[in-house]
FIZAMAR-265828 format. One record per residue: residue number from 1; residue in one letter; chain; x, y, z of N, C-alpha, C in turn. Coordinates in Angstrom, 2 decimals. Layout:
// residues N
NUM / A / A / X / Y / Z / X / Y / Z / X / Y / Z .
...
***
This chain:
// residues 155
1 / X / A / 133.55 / -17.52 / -47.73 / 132.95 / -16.26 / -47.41 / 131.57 / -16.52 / -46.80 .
2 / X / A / 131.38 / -15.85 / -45.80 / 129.89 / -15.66 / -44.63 / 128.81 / -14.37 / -45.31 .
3 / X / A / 127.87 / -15.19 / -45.54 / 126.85 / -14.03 / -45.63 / 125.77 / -14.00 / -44.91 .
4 / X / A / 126.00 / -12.70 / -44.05 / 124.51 / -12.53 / -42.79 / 123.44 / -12.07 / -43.41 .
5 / X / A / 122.31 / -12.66 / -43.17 / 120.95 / -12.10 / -43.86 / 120.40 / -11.19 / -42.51 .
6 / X / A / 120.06 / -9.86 / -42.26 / 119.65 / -9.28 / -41.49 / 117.89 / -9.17 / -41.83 .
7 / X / A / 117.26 / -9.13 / -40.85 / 116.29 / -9.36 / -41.07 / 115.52 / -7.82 / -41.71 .
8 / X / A / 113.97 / -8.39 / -42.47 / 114.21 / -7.57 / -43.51 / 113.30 / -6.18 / -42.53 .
9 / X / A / 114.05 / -4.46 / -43.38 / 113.47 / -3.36 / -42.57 / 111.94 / -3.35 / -42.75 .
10 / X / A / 111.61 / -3.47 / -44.00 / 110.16 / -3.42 / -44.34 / 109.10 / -4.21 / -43.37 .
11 / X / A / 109.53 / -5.79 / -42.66 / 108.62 / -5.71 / -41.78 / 109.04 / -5.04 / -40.61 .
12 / X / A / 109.56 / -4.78 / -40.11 / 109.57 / -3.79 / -39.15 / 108.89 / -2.41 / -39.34 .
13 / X / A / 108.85 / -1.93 / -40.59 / 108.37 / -0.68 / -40.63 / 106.57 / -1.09 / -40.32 .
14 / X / A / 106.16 / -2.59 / -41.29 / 105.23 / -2.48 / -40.87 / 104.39 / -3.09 / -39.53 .
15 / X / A / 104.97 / -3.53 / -38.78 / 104.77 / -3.57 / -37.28 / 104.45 / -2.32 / -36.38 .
16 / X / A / 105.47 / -1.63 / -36.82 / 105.41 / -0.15 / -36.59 / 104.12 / 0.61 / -36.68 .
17 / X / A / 104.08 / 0.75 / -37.88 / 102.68 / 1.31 / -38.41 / 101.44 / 0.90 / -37.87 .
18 / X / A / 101.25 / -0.22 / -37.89 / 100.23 / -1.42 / -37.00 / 99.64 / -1.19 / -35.86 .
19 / X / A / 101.22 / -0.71 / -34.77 / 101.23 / -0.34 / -33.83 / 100.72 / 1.24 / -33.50 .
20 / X / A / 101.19 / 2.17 / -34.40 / 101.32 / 3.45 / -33.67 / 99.95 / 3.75 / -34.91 .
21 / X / A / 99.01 / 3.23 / -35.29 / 97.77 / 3.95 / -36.65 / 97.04 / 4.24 / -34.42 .
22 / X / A / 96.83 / 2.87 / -34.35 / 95.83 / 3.56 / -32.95 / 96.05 / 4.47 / -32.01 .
23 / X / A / 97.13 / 4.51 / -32.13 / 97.82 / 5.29 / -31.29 / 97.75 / 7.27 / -31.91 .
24 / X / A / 97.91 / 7.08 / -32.84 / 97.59 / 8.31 / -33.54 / 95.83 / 8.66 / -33.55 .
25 / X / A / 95.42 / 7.78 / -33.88 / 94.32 / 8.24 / -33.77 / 93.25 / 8.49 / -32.33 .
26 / X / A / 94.21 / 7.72 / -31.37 / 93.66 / 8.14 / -30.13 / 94.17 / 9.48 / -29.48 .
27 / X / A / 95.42 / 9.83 / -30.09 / 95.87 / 11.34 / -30.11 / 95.28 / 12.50 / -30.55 .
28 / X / A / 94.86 / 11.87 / -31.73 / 94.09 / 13.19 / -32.63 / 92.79 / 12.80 / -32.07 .
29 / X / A / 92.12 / 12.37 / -31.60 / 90.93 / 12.10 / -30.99 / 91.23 / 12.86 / -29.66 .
30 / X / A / 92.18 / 12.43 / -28.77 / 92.26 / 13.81 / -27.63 / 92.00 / 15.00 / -27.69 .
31 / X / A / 93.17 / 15.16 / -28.90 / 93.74 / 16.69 / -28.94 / 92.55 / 17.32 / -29.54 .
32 / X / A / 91.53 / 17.04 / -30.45 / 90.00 / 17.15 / -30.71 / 89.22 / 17.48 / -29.77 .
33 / X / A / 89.29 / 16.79 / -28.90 / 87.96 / 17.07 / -28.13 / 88.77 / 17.52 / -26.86 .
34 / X / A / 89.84 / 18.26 / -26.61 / 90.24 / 18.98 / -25.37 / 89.94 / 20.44 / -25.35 .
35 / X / A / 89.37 / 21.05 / -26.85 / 89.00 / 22.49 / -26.69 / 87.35 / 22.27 / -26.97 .
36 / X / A / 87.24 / 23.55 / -26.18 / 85.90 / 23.64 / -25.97 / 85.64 / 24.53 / -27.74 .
37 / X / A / 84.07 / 24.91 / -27.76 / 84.25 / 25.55 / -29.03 / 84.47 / 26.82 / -29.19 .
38 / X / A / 84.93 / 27.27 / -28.09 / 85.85 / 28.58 / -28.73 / 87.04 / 28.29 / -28.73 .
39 / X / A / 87.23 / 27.23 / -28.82 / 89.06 / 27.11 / -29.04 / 90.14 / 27.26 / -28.22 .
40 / X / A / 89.43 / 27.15 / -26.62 / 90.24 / 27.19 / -25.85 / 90.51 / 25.47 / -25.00 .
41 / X / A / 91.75 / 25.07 / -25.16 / 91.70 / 24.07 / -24.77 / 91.15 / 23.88 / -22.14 .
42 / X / A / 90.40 / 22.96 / -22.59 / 90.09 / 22.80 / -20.75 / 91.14 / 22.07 / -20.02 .
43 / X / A / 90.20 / 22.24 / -19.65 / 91.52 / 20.95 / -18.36 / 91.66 / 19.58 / -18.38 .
44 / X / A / 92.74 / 19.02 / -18.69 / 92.66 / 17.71 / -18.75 / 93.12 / 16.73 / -17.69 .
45 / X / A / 93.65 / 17.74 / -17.01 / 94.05 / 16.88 / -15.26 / 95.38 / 16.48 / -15.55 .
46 / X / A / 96.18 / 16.77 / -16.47 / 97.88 / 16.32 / -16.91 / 98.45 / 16.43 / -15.92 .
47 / X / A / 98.52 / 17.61 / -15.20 / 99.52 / 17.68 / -13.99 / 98.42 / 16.80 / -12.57 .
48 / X / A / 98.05 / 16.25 / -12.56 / 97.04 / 15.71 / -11.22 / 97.33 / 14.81 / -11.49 .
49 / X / A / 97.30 / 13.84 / -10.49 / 97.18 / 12.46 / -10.19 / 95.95 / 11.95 / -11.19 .
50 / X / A / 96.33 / 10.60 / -12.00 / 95.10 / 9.63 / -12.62 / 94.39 / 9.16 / -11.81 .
51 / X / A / 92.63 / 9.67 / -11.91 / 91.93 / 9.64 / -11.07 / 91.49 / 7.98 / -11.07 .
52 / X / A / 90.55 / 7.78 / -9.89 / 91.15 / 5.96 / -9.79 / 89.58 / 5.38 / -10.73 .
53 / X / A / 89.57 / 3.72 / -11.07 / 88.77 / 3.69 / -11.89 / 87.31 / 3.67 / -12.36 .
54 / X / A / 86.72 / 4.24 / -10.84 / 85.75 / 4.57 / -10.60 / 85.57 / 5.76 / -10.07 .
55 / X / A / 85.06 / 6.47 / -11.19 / 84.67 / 7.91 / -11.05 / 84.00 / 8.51 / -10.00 .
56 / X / A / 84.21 / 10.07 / -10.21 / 83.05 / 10.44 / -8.51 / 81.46 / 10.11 / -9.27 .
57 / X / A / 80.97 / 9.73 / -7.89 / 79.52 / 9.02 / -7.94 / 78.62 / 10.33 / -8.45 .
58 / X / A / 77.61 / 10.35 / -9.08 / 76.28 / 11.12 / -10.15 / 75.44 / 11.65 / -8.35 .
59 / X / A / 75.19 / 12.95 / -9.43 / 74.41 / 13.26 / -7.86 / 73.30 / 11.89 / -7.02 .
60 / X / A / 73.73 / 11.87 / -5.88 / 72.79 / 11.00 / -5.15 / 73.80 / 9.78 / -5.30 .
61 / X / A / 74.86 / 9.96 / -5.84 / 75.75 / 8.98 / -5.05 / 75.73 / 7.40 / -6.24 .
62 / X / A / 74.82 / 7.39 / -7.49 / 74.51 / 6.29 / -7.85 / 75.72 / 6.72 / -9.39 .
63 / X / A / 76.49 / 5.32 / -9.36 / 77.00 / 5.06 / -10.66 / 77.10 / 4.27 / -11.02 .
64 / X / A / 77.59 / 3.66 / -12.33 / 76.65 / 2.68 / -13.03 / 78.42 / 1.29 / -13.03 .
65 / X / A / 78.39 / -0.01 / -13.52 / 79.14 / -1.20 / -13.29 / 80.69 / -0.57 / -13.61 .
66 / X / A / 80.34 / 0.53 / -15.08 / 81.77 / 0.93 / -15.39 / 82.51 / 1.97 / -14.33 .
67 / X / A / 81.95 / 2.45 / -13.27 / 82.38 / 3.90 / -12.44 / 82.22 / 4.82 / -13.09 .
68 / X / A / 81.21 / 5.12 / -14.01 / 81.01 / 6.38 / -14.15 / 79.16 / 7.07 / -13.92 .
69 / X / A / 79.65 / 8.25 / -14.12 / 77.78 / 8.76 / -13.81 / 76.23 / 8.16 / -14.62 .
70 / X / A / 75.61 / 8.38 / -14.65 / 74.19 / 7.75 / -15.60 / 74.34 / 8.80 / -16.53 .
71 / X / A / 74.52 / 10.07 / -15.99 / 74.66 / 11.39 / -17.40 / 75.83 / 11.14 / -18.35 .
72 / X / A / 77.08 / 10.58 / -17.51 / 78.08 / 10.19 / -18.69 / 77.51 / 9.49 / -19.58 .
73 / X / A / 76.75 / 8.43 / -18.57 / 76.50 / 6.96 / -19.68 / 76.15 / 6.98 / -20.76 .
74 / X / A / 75.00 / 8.20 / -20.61 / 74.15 / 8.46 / -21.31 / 74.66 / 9.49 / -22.57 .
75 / X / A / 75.79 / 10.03 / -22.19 / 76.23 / 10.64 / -23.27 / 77.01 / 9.53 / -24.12 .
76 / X / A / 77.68 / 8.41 / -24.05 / 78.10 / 7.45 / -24.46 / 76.95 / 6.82 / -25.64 .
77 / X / A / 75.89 / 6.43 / -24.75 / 74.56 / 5.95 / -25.84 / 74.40 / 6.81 / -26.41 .
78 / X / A / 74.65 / 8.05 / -26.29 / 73.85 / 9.17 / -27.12 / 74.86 / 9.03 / -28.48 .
79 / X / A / 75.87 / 9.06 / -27.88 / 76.71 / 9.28 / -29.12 / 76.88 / 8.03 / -30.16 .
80 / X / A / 76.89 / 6.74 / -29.61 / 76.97 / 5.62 / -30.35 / 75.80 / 5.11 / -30.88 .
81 / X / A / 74.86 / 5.75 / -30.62 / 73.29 / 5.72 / -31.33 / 73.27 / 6.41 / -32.11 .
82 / X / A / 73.90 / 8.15 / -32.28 / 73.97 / 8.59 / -33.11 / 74.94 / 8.31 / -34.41 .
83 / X / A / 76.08 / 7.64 / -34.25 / 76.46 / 6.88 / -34.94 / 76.52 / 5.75 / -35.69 .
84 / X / A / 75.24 / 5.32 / -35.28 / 75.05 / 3.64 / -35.70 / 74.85 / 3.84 / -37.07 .
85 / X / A / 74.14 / 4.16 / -37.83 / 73.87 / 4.28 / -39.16 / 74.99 / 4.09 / -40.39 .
86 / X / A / 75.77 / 5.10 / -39.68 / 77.26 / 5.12 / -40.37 / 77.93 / 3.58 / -39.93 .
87 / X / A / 78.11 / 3.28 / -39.05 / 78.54 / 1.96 / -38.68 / 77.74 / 0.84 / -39.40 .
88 / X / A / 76.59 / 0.62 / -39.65 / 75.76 / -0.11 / -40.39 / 75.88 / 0.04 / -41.73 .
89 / X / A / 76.53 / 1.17 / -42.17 / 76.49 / 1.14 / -43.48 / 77.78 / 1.07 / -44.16 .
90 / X / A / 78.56 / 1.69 / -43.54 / 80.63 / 1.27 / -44.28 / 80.76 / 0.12 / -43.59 .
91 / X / A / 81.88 / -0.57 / -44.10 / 82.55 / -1.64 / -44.17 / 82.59 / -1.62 / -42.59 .
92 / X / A / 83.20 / -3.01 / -42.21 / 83.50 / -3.20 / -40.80 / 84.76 / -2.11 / -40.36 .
93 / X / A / 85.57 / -2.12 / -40.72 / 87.16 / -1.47 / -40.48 / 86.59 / -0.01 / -40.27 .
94 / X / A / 85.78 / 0.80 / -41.36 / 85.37 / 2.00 / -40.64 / 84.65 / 2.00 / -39.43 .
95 / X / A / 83.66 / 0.81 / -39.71 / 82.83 / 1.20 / -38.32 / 83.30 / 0.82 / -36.83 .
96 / X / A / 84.17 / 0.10 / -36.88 / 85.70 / -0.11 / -35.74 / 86.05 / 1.10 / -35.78 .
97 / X / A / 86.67 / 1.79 / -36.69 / 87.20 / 3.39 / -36.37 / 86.20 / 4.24 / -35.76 .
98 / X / A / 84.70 / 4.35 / -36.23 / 84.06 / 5.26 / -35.42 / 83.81 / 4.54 / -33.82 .
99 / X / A / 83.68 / 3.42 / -33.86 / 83.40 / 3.07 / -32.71 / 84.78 / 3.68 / -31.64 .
100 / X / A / 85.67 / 3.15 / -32.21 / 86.75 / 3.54 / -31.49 / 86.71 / 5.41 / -31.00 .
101 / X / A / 86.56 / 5.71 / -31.94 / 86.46 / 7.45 / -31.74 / 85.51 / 7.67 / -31.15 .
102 / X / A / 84.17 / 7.59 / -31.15 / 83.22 / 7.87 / -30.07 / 83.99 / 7.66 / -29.09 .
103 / X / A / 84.04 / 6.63 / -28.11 / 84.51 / 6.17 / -27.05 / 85.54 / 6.91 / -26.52 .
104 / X / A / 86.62 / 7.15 / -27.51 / 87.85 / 8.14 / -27.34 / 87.46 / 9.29 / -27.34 .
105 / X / A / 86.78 / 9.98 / -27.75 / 86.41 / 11.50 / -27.52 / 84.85 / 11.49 / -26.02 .
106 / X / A / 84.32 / 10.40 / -25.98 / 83.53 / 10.31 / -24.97 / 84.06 / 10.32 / -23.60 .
107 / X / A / 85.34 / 10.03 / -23.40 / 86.34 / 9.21 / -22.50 / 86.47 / 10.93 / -21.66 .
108 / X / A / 87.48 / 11.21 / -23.39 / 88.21 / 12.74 / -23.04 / 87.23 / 13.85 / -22.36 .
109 / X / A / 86.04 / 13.98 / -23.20 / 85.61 / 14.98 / -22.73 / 84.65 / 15.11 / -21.31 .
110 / X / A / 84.64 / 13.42 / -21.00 / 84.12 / 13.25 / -19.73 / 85.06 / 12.97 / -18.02 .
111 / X / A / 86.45 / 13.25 / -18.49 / 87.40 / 12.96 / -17.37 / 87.97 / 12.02 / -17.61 .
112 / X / A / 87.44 / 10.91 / -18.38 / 87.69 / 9.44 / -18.24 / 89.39 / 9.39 / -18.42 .
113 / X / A / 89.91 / 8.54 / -17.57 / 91.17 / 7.79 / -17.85 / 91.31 / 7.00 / -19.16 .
114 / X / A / 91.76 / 7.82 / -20.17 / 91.76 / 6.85 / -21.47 / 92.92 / 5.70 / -21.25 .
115 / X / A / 94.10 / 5.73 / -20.82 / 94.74 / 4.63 / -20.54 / 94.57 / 3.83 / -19.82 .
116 / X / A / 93.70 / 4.25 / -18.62 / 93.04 / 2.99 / -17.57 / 91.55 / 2.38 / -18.61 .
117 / X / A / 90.93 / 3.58 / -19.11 / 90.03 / 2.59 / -19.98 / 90.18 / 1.42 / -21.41 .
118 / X / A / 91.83 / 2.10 / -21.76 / 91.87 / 1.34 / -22.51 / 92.84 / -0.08 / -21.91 .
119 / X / A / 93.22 / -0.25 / -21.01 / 93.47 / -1.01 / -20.23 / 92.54 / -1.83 / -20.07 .
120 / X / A / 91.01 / -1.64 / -19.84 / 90.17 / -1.98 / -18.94 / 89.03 / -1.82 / -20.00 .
121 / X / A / 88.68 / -2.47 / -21.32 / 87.71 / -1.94 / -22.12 / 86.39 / -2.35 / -21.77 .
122 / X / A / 86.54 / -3.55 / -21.29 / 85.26 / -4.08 / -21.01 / 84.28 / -3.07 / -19.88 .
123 / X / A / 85.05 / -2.05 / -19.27 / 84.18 / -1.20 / -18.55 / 83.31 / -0.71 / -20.01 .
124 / X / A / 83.82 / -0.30 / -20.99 / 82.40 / 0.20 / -22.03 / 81.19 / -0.60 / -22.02 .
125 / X / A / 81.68 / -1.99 / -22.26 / 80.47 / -2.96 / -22.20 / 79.29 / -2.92 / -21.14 .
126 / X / A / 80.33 / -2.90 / -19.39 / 79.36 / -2.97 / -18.57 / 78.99 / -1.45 / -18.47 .
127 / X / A / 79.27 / -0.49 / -18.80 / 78.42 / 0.98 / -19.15 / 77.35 / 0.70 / -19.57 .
128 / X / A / 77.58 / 0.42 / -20.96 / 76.30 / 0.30 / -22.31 / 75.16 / -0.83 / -21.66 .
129 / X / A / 75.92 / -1.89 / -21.53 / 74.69 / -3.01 / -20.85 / 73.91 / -2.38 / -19.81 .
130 / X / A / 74.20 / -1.61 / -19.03 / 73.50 / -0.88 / -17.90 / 73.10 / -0.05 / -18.12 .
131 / X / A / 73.08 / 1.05 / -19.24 / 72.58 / 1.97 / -19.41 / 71.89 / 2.05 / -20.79 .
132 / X / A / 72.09 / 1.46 / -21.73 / 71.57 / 1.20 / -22.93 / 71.47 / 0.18 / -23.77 .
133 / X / A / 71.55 / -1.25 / -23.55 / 71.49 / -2.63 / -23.77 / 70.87 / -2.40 / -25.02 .
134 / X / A / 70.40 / -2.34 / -26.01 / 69.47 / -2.35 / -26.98 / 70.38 / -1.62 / -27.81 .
135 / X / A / 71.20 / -0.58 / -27.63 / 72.18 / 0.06 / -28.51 / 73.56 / -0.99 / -28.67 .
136 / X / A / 73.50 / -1.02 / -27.27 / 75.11 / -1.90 / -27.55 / 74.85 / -3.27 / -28.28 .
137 / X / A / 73.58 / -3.46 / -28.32 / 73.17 / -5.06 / -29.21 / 73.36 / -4.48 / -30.48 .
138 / X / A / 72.50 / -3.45 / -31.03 / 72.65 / -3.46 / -32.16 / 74.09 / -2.44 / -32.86 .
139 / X / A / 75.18 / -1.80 / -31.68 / 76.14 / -1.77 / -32.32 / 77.15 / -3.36 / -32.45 .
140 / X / A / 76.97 / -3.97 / -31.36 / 78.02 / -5.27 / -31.74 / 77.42 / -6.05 / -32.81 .
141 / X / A / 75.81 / -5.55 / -33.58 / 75.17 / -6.57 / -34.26 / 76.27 / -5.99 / -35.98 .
142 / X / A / 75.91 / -5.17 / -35.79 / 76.28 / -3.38 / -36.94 / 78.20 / -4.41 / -37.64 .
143 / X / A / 78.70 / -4.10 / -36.38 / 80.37 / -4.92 / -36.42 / 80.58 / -5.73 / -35.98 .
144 / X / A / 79.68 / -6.75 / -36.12 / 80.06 / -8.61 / -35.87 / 80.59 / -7.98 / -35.45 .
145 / X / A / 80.38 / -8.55 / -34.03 / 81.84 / -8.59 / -32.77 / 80.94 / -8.70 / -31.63 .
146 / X / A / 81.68 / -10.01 / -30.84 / 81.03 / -10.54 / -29.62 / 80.00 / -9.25 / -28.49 .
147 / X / A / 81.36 / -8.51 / -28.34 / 81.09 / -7.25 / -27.54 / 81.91 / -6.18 / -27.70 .
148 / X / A / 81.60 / -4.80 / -27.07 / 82.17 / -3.35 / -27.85 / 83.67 / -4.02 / -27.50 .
149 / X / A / 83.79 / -4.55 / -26.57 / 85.63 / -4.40 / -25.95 / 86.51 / -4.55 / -27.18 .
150 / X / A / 86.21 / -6.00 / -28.04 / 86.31 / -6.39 / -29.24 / 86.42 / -5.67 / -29.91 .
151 / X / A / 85.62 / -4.49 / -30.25 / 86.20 / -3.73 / -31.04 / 86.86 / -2.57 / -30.87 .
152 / X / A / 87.04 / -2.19 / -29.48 / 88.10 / -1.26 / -29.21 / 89.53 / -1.76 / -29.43 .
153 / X / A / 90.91 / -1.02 / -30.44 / 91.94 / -1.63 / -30.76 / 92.41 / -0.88 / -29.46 .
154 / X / A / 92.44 / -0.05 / -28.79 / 93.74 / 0.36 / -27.66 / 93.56 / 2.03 / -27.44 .
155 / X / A / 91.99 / 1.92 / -27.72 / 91.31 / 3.74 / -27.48 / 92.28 / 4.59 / -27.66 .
***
């Protein structure tokens, strides 16, 4: 008599999970920041063509290494400065999650291509280095980690 050992479901379930936690949370991070605050969701460009990976240029034509405006940028530092504290103070794994969520709700509510950015993370880096170097030091200082890309799992 033959006995097949099939391989076992439990790791598969947890591969699974592994896979789709970022994925959920880059969902609920969309679906968050697609209404404005009266609760009406804006435009997210779904039916339009994915705009290419350099954004339209900041008045006067100047944008910064990642393709986006100096006002985006700046909402990026704004927000990951305002976050640092919290990142400095929970464990690494949370402060990977906020990092991740800034970025993901910064992305959304600025046009950004979240699948071309998360394709392409290191555009955060050359953002932050160009527009706020002193934040992005002391967030990669906050979550050991070389640079932000590092700690983006897949926005």
């Amino acid at each position: 008599m033959t006995v097949t050992v099939s391989p076992s479901p439990t790791r598969h379930r947890v591969r699974f999970r592994r896979a789709a936690l970022p994925l959920a949370a880059l969902a609920l991070a969309a679906t968050a920041s697609a209404c404005t605050s009266t609760g009406t969701p804006e435009s997210t460009g779904q039916g339009s063509p994915v705009p290419p990976a350099t954004a339209a240029p900041a008045p006067g034509g100047a944008t910064l290494p990642g393709g986006v405006s100096a006002a985006a940028a700046q909402k990026l530092c704004d927000s990951l400065e305002s976050q640092l504290q919290s990142m400095r103070t929970y464990t690494l794994t949370p402060g990977k999650i906020t990092l991740n969520g800034v970025v993901a709700t910064w992305a959304t509510q600025n046009g950004i291509n979240v699948v071309d950015l998360a394709t392409h993370k290191e555009r955060v880096d050359a953002i932050t280095q160009a527009q706020c170097p002193q934040v992005r030091t002391d967030v990669t200082k906050a979550l050991e980690i070389p640079d932000l890309a590092s700690g983006l799992l897949g926005i």
